[in-house]
C-alpha positions as CSV (number, residue, x, y, z in Angstrom):
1,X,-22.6,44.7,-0.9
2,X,-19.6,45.8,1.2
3,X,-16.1,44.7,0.2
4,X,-14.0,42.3,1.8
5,X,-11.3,43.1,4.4
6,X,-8.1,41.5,3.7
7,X,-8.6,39.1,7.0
8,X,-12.0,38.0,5.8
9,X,-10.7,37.1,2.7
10,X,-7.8,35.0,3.9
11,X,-10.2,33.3,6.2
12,X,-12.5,32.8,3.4
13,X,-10.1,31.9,1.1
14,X,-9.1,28.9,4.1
15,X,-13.0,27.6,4.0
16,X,-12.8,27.1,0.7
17,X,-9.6,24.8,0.7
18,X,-10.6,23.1,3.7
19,X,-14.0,22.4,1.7
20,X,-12.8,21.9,-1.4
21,X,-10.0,18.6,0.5
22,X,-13.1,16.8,1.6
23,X,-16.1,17.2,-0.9
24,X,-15.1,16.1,-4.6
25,X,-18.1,18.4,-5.8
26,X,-17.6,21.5,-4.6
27,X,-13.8,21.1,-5.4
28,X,-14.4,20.8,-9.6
29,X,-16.9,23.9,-8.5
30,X,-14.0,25.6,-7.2
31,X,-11.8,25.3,-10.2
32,X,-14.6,25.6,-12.9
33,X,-16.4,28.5,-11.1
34,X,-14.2,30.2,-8.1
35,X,-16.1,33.1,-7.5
36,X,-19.6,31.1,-7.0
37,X,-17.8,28.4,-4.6
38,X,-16.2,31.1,-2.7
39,X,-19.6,32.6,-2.3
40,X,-21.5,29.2,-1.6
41,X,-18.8,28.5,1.3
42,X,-19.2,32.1,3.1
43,X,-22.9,32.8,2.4
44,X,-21.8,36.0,1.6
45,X,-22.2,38.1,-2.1
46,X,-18.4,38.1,-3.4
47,X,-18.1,41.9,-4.8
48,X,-17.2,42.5,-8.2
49,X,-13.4,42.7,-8.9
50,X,-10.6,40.3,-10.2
51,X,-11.7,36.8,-11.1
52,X,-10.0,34.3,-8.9
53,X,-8.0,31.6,-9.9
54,X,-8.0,28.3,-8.4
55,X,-5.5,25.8,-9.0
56,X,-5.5,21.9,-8.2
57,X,-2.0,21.6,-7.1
58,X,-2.7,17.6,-6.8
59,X,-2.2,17.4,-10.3
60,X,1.3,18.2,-10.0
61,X,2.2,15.2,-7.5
62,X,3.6,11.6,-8.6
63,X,1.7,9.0,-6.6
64,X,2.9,5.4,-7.0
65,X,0.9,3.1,-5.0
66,X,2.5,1.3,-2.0
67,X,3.3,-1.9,-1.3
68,X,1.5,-3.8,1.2
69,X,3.3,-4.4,4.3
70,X,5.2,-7.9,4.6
71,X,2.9,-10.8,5.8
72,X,4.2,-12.6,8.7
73,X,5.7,-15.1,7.2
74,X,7.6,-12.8,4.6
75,X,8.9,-11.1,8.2
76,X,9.8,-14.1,9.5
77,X,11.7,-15.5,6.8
78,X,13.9,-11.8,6.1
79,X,14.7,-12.6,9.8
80,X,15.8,-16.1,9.7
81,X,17.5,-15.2,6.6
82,X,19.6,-12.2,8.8
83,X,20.3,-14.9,11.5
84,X,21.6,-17.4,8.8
85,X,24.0,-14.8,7.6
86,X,25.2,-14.4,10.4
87,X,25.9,-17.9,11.3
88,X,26.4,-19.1,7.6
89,X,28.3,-15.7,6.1
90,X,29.1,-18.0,3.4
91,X,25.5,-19.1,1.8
92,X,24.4,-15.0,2.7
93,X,22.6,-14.3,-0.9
94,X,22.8,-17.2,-1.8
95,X,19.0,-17.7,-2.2
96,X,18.9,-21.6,-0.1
């Protein structure tokens, strides 16, 4: 077992995360057991040394979900609404 060049490392290191964004299972194997994913992604023996530590950095996003765009009709009427406005500045807000 030959150790790891810093370059091979980094690159390795990359696999993983680009593995780990796209396949829900090897990502939890990631966090639970780092050294065994980084080894399953290289097909290389990771030498003995310093555990590594993976984090989920997800976790630390907010996420609200989106609106769904406006219909057609809910576009329409916001413009019709803009062009009464401006012919009618006094019912603007005024709901009718």
């Amino acid at each position: 077992m030959s150790k790891w060049t810093p370059a091979e490392l980094a690159a390795a290191l990359e696999t993983v995360n680009r593995k780990a964004a796209v396949d829900a299972e090897f990502k939890k194997k990631a966090l639970l057991q780092p050294r065994e994913a980084l080894q399953e992604a290289c097909g290389r023996e990771v030498p003995p040394g310093p555990v590594l530590e993976v984090f989920d950095f997800d976790l630390y996003y907010d996420t609200a979900p989106l609106a769904p765009p406006p219909t057609k009709a809910e576009r329409l009427k916001a413009r019709l609404e803009k062009i009464g406005a401006l012919i009618f500045p006094e019912l603007a807000g005024s709901g009718g």
